[in-house]
N, C-alpha and C positions, 0 to 999 in steps of 0.2 A: 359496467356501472350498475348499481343497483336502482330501484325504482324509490324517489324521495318526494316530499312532501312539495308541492312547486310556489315554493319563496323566493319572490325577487331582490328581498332586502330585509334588514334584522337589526336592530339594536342587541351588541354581544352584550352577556350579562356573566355570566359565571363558566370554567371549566374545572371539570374534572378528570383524574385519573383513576385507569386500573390496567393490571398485566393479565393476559388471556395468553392461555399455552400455548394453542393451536394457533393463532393473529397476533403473538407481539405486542406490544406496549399498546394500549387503546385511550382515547382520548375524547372525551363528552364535552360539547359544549351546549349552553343553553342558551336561547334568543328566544326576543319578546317583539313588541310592535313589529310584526311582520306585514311585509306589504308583497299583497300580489294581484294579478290581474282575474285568476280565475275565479269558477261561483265558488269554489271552499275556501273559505277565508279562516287562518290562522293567526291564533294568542300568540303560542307559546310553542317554541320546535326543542327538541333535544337532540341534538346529531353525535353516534358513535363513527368516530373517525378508526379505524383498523390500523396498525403497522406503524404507528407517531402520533406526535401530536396534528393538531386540525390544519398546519400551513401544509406537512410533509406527510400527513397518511392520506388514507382513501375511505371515504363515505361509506358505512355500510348498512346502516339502522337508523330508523329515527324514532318518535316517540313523539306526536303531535295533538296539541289541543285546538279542539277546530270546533269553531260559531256552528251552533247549531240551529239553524235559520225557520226550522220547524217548530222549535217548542215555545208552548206557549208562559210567559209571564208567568212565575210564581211557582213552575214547573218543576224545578229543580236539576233539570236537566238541560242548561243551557249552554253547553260544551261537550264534545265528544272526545274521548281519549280515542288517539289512535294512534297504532302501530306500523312501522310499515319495516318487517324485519330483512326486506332485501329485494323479495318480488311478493308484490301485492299488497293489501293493505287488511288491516285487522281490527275492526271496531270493537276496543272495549268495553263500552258502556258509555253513558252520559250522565255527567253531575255537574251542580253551581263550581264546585271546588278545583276544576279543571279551567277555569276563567284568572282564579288567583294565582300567582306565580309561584308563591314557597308551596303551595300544595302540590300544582303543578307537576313541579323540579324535584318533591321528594316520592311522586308517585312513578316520575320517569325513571328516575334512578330505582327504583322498585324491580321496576318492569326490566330494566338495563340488566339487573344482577339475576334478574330469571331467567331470560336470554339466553344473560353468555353461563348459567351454570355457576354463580359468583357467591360465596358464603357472605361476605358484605358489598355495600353498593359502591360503587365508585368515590373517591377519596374527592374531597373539593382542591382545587390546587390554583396557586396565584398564575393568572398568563403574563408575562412581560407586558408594558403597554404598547411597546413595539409590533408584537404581536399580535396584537385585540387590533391594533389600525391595520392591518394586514389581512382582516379576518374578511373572508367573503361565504355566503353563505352558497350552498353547493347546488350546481344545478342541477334540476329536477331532471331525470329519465326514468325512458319506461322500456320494457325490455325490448322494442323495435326504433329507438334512438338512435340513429349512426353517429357512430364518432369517428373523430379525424384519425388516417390510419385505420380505420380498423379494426384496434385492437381490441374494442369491446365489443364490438357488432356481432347481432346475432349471425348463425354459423350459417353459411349461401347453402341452400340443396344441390347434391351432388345432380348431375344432369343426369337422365336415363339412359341405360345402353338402349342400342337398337332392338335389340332383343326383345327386352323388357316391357315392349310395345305391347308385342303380339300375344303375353301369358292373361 
């Protein structure tokens, strides 16, 4: 699993598509009133889903607008874009315009099409409403997260020979 933005809950708001060569059909969705428990508190998430859409792919990118708890009034810089394209996170700058949603959404989608290497951004596309009430917003990991099984878990160190003591 990759390292995500840690939202406990989201109001869905808009998805999008695009095809990437190397991952298969990929699928963006965008959430607003985020609620979580940690100090960074989140506007606005954009999650690339790899390999399907957001019920059947896997989390791989997000693109988050986060409270900027430092700046002062009138500053201009009261939200942070951030990236967080798989492991680690990447602050790209701070602006008022990252608070409003249609800016938000069309600077994620920016960002999304730089990423994956994409001549246009992601296509806006209707989700079924079946779907949106299905939608659960992804949990947050960091790269020492154990998951069930296993199968993401970082890799165990091989134990040392006996040998290998004495060099």
């Amino acid at each position: 699993m990759n390292y995500l933005p840690g939202v406990e809950g989201a109001r869905f708001v808009r998805n999008y598509f695009f095809r990437d060569p190397q991952r298969g059909p990929c699928s963006c969705v965008l959430v607003t009133g985020c609620r979580n428990s940690s100090r960074v508190q989140y506007a606005h998430v954009m999650y690339v889903y790899e390999g399907g859409d957001f019920l059947t792919g896997r989390p791989c990118l997000a693109v988050a607008s986060e409270v900027n708890r430092m700046a002062s009034p009138g500053s201009g810089r009261s939200h942070f874009l951030g990236l967080f394209p798989g492991e680690g996170h990447v602050n790209m700058g701070a602006a008022d315009e990252w608070a409003e949603l249609d800016s938000f959404a069309a600077k994620a989608l920016e960002v999304i099409a730089g990423q994956f290497s994409l001549s246009k951004p992601p296509e806006e596309i209707e989700a079924p409403a079946m779907m949106v009430q299905r939608f659960r917003v992804p949990q947050a990991m960091t790269a020492h997260t154990p998951v069930a099984g296993g199968q993401d878990a970082p890799p165990k160190a091989e134990p040392k020979k006996w040998w290998q003591f004495w060099k």
